[in-house]
N, CA, C and O atoms as CSV, one atom per row, in Angstrom:
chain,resi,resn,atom,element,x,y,z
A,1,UNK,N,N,101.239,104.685,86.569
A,1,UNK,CA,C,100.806,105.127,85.263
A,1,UNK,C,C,100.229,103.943,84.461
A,1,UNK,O,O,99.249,104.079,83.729
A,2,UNK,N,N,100.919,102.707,84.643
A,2,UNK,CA,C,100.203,101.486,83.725
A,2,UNK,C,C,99.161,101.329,84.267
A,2,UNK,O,O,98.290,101.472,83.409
A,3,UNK,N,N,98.559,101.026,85.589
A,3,UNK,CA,C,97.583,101.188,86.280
A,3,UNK,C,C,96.527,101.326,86.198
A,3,UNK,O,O,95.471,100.704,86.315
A,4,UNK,N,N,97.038,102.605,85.883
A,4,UNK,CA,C,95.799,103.899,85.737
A,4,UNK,C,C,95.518,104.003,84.000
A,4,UNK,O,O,94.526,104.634,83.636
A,5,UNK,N,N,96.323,103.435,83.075
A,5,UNK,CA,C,96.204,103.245,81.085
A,5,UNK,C,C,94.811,102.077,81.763
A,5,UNK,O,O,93.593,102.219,81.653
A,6,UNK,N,N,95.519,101.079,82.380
A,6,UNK,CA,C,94.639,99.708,82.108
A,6,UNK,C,C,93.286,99.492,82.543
A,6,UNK,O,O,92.455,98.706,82.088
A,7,UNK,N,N,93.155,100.627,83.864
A,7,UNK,CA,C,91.604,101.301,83.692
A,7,UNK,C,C,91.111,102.103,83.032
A,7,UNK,O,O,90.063,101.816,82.453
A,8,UNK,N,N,91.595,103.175,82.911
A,8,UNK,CA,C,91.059,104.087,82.152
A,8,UNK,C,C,90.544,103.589,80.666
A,8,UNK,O,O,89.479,104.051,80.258
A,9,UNK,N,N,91.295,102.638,79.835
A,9,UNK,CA,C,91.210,102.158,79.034
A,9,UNK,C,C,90.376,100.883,78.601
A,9,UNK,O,O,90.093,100.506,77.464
A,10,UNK,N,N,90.006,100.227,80.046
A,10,UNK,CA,C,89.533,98.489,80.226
A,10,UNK,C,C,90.321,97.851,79.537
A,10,UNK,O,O,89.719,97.069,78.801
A,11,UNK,N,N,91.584,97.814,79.411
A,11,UNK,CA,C,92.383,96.648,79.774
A,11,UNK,C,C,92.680,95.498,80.174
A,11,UNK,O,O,93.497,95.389,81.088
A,12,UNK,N,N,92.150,94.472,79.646
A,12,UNK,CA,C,92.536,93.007,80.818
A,12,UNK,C,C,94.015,92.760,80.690
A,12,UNK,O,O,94.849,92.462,79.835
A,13,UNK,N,N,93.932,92.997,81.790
A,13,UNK,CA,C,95.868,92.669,82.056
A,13,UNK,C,C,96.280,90.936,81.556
A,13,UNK,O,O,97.130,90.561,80.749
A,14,UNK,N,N,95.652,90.412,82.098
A,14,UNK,CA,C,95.387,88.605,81.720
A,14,UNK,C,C,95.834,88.665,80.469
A,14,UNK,O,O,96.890,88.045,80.342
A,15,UNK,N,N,95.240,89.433,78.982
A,15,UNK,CA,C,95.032,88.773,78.117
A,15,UNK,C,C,95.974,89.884,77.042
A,15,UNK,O,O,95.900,89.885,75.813
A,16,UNK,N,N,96.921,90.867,77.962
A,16,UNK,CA,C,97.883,91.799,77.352
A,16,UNK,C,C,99.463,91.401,77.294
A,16,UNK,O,O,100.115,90.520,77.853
A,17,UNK,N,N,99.686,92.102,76.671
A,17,UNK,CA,C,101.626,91.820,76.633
A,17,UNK,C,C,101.759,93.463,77.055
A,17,UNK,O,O,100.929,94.371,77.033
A,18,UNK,N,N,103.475,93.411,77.529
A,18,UNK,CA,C,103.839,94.380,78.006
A,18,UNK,C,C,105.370,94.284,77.401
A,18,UNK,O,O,106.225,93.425,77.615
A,19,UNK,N,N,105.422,95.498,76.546
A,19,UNK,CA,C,106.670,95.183,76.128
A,19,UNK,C,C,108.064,96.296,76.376
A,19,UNK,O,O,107.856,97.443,75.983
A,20,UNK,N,N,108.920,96.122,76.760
A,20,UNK,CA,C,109.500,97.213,77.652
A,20,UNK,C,C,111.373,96.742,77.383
A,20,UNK,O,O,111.703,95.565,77.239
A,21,UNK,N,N,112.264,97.756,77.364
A,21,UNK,CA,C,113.292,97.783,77.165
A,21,UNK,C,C,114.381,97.616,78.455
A,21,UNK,O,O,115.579,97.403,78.270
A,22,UNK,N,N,113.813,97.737,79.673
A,22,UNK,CA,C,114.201,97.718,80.889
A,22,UNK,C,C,113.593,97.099,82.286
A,22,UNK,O,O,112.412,96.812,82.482
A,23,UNK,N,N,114.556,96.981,83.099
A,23,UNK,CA,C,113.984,96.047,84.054
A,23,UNK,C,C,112.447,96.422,84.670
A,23,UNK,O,O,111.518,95.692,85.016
A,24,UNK,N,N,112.552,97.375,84.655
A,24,UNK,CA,C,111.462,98.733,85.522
A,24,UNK,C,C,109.854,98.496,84.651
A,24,UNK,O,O,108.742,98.745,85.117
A,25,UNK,N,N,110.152,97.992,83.395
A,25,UNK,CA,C,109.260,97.807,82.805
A,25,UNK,C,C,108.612,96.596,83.089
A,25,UNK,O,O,107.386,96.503,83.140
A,26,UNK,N,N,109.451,95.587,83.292
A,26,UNK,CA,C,108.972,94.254,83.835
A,26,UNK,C,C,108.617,94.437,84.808
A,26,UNK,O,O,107.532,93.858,84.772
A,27,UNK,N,N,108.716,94.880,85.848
A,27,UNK,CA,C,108.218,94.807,86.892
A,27,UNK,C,C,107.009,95.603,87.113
A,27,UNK,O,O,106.292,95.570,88.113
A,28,UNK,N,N,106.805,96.622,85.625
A,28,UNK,CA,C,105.382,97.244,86.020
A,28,UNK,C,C,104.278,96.106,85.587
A,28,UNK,O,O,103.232,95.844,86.181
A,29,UNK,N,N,104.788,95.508,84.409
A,29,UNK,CA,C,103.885,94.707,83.962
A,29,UNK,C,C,103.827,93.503,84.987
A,29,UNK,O,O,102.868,92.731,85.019
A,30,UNK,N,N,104.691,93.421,85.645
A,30,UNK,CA,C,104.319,91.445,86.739
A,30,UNK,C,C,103.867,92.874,87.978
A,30,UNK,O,O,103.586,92.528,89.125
A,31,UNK,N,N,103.848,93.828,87.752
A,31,UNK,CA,C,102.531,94.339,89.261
A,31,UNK,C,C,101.343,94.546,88.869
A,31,UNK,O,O,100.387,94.636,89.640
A,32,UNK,N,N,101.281,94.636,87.712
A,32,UNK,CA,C,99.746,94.776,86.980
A,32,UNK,C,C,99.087,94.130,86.667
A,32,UNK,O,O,97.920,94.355,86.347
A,33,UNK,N,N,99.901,92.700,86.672
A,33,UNK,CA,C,99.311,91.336,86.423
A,33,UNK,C,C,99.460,90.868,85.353
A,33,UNK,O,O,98.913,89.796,85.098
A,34,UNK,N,N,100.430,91.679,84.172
A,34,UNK,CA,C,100.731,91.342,82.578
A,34,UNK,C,C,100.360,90.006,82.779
A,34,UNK,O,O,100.596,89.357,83.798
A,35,UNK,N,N,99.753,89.602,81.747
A,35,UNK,CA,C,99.939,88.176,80.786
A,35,UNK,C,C,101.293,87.582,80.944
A,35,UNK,O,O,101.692,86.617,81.597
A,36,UNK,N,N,102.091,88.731,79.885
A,36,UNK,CA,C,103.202,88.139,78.649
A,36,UNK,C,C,103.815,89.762,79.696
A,36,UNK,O,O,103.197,90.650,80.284
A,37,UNK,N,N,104.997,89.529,79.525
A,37,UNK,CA,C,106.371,90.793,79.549
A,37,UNK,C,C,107.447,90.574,78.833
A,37,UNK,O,O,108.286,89.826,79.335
A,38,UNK,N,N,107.733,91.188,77.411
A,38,UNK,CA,C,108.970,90.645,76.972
A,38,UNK,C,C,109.648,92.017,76.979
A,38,UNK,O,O,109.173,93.115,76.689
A,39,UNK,N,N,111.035,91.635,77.436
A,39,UNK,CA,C,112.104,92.791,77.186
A,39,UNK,C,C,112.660,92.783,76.124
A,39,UNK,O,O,112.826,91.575,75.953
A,40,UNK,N,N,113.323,93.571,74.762
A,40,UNK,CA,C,113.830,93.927,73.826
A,40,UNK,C,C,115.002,94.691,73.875
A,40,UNK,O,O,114.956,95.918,73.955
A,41,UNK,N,N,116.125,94.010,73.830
A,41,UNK,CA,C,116.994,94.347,73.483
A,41,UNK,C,C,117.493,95.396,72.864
A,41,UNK,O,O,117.601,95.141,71.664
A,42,UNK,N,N,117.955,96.782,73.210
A,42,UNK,CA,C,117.768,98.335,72.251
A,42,UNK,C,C,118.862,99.115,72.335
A,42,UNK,O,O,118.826,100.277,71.931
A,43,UNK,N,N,120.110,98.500,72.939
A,43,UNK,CA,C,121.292,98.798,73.430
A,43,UNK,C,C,121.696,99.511,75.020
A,43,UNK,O,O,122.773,99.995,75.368
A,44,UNK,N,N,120.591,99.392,75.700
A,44,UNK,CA,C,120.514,99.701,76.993
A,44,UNK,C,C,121.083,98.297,78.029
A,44,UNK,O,O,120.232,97.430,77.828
A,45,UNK,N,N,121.722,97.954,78.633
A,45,UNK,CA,C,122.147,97.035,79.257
A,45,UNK,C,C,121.552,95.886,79.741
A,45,UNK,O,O,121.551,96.078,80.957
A,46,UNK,N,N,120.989,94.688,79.514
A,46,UNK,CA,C,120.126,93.643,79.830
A,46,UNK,C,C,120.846,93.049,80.830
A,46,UNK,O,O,121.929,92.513,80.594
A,47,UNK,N,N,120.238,93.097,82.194
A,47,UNK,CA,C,120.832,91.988,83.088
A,47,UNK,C,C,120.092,90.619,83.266
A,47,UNK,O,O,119.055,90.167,82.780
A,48,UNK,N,N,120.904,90.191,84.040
A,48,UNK,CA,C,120.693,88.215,84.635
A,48,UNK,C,C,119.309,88.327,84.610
A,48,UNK,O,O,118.514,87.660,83.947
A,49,UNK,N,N,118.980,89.699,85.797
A,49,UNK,CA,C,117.537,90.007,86.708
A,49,UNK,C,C,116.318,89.813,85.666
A,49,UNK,O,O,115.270,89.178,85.777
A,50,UNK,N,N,116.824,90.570,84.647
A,50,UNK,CA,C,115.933,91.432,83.953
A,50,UNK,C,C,115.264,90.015,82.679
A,50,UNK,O,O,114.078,89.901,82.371
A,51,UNK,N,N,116.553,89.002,82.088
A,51,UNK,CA,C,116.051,87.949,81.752
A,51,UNK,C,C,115.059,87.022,82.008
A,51,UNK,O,O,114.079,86.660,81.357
A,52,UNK,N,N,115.643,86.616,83.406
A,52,UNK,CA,C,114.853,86.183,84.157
A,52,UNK,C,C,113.515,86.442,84.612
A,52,UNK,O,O,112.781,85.521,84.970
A,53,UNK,N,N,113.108,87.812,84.618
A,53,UNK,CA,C,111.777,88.054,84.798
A,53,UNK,C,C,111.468,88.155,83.294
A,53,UNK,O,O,110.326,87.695,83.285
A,54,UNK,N,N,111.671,88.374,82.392
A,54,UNK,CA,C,110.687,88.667,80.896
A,54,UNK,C,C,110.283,86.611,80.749
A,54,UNK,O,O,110.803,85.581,81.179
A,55,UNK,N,N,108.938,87.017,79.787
A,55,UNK,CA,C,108.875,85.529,79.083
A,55,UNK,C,C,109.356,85.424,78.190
A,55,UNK,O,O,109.717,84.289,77.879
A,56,UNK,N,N,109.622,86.533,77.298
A,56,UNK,CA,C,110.314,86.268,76.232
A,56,UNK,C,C,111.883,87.501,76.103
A,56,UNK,O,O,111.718,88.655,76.499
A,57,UNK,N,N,112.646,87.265,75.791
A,57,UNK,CA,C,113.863,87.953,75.417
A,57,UNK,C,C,113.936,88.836,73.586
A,57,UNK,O,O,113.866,87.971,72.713
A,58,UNK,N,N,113.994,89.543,73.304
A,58,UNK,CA,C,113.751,89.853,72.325
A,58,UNK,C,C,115.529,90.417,71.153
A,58,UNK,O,O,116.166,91.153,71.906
A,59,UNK,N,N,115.936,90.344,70.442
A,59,UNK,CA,C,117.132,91.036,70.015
A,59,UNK,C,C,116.742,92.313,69.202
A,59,UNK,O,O,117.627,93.109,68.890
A,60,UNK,N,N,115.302,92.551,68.815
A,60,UNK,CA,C,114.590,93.178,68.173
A,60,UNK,C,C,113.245,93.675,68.479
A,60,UNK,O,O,112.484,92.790,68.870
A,61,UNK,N,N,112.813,94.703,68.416
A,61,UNK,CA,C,111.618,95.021,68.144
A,61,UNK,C,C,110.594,94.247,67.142
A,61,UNK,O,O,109.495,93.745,67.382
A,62,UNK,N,N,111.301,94.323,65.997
A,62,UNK,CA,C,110.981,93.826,64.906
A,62,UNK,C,C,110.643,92.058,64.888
A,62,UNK,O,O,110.331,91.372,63.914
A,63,UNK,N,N,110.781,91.751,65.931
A,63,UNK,CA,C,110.880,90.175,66.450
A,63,UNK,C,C,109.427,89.972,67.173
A,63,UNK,O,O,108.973,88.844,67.369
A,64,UNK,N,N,108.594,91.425,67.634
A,64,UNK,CA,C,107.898,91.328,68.342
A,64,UNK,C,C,106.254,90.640,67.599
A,64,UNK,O,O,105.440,90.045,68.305
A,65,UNK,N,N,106.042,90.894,66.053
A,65,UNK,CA,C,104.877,89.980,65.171
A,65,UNK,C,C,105.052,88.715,65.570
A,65,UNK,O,O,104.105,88.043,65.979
A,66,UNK,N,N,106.468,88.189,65.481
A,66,UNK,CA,C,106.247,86.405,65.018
A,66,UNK,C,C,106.172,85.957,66.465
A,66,UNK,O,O,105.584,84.886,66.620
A,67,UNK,N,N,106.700,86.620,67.701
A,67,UNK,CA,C,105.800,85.849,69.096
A,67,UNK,C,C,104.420,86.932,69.356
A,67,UNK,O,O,103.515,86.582,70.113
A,68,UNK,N,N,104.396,87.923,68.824
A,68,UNK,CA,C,102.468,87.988,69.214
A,68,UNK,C,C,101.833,87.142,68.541
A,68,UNK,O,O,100.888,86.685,69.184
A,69,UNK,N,N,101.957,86.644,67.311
A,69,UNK,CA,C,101.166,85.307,66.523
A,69,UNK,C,C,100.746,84.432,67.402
A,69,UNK,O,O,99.602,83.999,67.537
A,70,UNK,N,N,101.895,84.122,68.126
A,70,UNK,CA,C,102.709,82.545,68.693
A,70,UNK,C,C,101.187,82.444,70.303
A,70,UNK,O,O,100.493,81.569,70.820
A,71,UNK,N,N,101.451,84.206,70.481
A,71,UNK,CA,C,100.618,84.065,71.991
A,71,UNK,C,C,99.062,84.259,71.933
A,71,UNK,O,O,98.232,84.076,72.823
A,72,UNK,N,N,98.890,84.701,70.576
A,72,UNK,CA,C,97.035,85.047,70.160
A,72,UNK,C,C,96.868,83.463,70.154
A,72,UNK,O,O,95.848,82.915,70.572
A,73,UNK,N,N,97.594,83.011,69.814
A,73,UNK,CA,C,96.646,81.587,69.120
A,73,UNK,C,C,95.928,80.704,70.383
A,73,UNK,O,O,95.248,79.709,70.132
């Protein structure tokens, strides 16, 4: 399904973030070639795995402006 958004849409994966609450999400975005993958914290269970693959860790949604700033520049 991301895949098929990032054509249908012209998408450069390179120059996108992917932002996702679960492991499943990271891993769509590092098969699609995401840029950036940050996971957000939403009360769903964060593992070791799931750290480890995001670039950024999030405790918030609301956290997500002050690192898109950080990655436009």
């Amino acid at each position: 399904m991301l895949l098929e958004a990032i054509k249908a849409l012209k998408i450069d994966p390179a120059q996108s973030i992917m932002v996702g609450d679960k492991i499943e999400d990271l891993k769509a975005g590092i098969g699609a070639k995401v840029k950036t993958n940050i996971l957000v914290r939403t009360g769903k269970p964060i593992t070791e795995e799931g750290e480890n693959l995001a670039d950024y860790v999030l405790d918030s949604i609301a956290d997500l402006p002050r690192i898109a700033k950080r990655l436009i520049k």
